[in-house]
Every structure is written in structure tokens, then in C-alpha cells.
C-alpha positions, -999 to 999 in steps of 0.1 A, spaced: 0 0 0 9 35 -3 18 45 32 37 76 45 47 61 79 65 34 96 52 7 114 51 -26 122 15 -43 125 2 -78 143 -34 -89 129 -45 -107 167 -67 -134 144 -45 -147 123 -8 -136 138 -1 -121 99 28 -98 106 30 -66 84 61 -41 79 58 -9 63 85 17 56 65 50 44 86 71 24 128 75 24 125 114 34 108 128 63 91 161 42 69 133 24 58 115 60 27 119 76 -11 115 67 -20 92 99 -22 106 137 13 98 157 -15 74 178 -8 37 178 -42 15 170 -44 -19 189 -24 -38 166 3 -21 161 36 -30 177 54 2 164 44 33 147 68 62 135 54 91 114 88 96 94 107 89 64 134 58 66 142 27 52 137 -11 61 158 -40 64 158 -77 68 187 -101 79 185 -139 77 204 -157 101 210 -194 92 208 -201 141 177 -206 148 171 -197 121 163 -161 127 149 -131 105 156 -101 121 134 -65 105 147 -33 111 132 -1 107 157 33 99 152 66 95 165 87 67 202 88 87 204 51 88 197 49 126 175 21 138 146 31 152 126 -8 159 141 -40 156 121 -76 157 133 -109 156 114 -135 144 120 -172 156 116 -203 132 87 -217 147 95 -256 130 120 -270 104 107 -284 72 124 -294 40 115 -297 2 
């Protein structure tokens, strides 16, 4: 979707996880109040980037949100909840 914040989201029915970046300056954040709704686990009304890291212990995937400077602003790891194979 076209959004113009960050923030990290947890649906409580289903556990879907949803990330969201917004745009990579601040002058074009905003359009949502700086008020978290229930299921959001973060919420940041700035510009940034997001990134992800695989790690092969655990395995791990570990989503970062930035802001436009490169700090990190959230971090959440998620935990392999089984092994499977193909």
C-alpha cells in the first residue's frame, strides 16, 4: 500500500505480521495521527528505510526499521517456529 509512515503491525486473528516503511525522506511523512491502534507493535510518522537479515541459528529473521540517517529506530526478531524441508 501507499503509506507515508512506519510501522510494524500484528493482525490478533490470524498472527499475519505486516512491515511498512513510508517514504525514504521525512518532508513526504505523515497522513495518519502519531496514535498507535491496537495492533500495532510500532508506529513512526517519518521517512526511513527497512531491512531484513537472515540468520541461518535458529534460524532467525531479524526487521529493522531506519530513518532517513540510517539509525534504527525498531528492531524484531522473528523465531523459526518448525523445520521443514522440500
Amino acid at each position: 500500500g501507499d503509506r507515508h509512515w512506519q510501522y510494524a503491525s500484528v493482525d490478533d486473528e490470524t498472527g499475519l505480521r505486516e512491515f511498512a516503511c513510508g517514504p525514504s525522506s521525512n518532508e513526504h511523512a505523515g497522513g495518519f495521527p502519531n496514535r498507535p491502534e491496537p495492533e500495532h507493535r510500532y508506529l513512526r510518522i517519518g521517512g526511513g528505510f527497512l531491512t531484513a537479515t537472515v540468520s541461518p541459528e535458529g534460524p532467525t529473521l531479524t526487521v529493522r526499521h531506519h530513518d532517513i540517517a540510517g539509525g534504527v529506530q525498531h528492531s524484531t526478531v522473528l523465531q523459526a517456529e518448525s523445520s521443514f524441508s522440500f
